[in-house]
C-alpha positions, 0 to 999 in steps of 0.5 A, spaced: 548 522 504 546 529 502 542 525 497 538 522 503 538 529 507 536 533 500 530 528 499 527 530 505 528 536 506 522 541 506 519 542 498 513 548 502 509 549 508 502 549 507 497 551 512 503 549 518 504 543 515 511 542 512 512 537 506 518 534 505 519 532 497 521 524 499 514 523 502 510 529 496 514 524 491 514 518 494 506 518 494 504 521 488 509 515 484 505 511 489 497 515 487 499 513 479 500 506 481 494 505 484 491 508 478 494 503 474 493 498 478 485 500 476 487 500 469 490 492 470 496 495 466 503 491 468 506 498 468 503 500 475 508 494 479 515 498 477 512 504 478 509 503 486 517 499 487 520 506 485 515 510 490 517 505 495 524 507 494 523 513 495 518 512 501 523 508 505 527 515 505 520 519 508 519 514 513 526 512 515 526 520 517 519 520 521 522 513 526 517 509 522 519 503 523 514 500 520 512 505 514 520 503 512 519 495 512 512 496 509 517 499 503 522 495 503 515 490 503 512 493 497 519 493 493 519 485 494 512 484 492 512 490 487 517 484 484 513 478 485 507 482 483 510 484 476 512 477 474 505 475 476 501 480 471 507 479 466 505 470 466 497 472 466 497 476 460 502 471 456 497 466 458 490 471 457 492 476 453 489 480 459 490 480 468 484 476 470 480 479 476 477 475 481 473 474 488 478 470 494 475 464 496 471 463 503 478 460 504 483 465 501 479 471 504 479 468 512 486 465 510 488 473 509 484 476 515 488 472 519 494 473 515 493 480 518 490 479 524 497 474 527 502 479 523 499 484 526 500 482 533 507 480 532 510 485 529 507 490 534 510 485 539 517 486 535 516 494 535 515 494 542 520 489 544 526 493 540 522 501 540 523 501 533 517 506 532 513 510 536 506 509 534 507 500 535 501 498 533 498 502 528 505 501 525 504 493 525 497 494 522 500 499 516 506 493 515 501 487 515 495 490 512 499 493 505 503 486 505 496 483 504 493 489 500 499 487 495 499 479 495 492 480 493 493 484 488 497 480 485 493 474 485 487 479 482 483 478 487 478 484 487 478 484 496 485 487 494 481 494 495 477 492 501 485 491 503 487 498 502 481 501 504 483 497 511 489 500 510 487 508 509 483 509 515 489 507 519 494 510 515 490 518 515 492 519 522 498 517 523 501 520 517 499 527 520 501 524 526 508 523 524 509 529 521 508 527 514 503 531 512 503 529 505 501 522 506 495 524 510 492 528 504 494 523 499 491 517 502 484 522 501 485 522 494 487 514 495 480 513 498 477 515 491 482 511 486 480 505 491 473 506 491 472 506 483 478 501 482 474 496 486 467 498 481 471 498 476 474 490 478 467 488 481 464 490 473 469 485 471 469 479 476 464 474 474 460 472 480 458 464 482 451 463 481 447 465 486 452 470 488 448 475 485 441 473 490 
């Protein structure tokens, strides 16, 4: 355990706030897999499974019971999704990106929707974390974040975007002051990432009217 209980310890106080090295590296592993991910390299999956390992330390620390399984929920798909991207670019010689369906999008919202509502009832039921339903959201949203990244859909970013506003305050609120700074840093990555695969997307007829 001293492994565990020197990752999380305090790498530097800055303006009040302490910063822990699991939560300063977990997330900046994380930030490069974004970066990637708008590149459409391969590499970005094995990089945000490692930020997810290290993740699980930061939040086990902070009683975030929501922000562990969310990255034992990235470790899995991060996975899944690095198989996918692997299959597309043998078959395509590149990852192909496209918009969800009317049907894969309300399929996702409503993925999101009833998670949410049902891990909250979890959290609160067996006080697994303080913050129950914003800790839900953080675990649902990301999990559908992911999945639609791996299927190449360009709504993964509105996801993530979903997911940023939610995850700013409650890192502060939980002590983990890195992840709130380094979800501002994410807004941008996700807002060029989402120009960068509209570009690439191949609007229906008509969708440009």
């Amino acid at each position: 355990m001293s492994f565990i209980d020197d990752l999380n310890s305090v790498a530097f106080t800055a303006f009040g706030e302490s910063i822990k090295w699991s939560d300063m590296i977990g997330n900046l592993l994380g930030l490069g897999a974004l970066a990637l991910g708008w590149r459409r390299s391969v590499i970005s999956w094995p990089v945000q499974l490692l930020s997810g390992l290290v993740l699980v330390a930061a939040y086990s620390s902070a009683h975030l019971s929501g922000g562990v399984g969310k990255q034992l929920i990235v470790i899995a798909v991060s996975l899944w999704g690095w198989f996918q991207w692997q299959r597309g670019r043998q078959r395509q010689g590149d990852i192909a990106v496209r918009f969800a369906s009317w049907t894969e999008r309300a399929w996702l919202v409503g993925f999101t929707a009833v998670g949410t509502v049902g891990v909250a009832e979890l959290f609160q039921a067996y006080n697994l974390s303080w913050s129950p339903w914003a800790d839900a959201y953080l675990f649902v949203g990301t999990l559908a974040a992911m999945y639609a990244q791996g299927r190449g859909w360009v709504e993964f970013w509105f996801a993530w975007l979903a997911v940023d506003l939610v995850g700013v305050p409650l890192a502060f609120n939980s002590g983990l002051a890195f992840s709130g700074l380094i979800y501002v840093v994410y807004f941008v990555l996700v807002i060029l990432g989402m120009r960068s695969w509209w570009q690439r997307t191949a609007l229906p007829q008509g969708a440009a009217a």
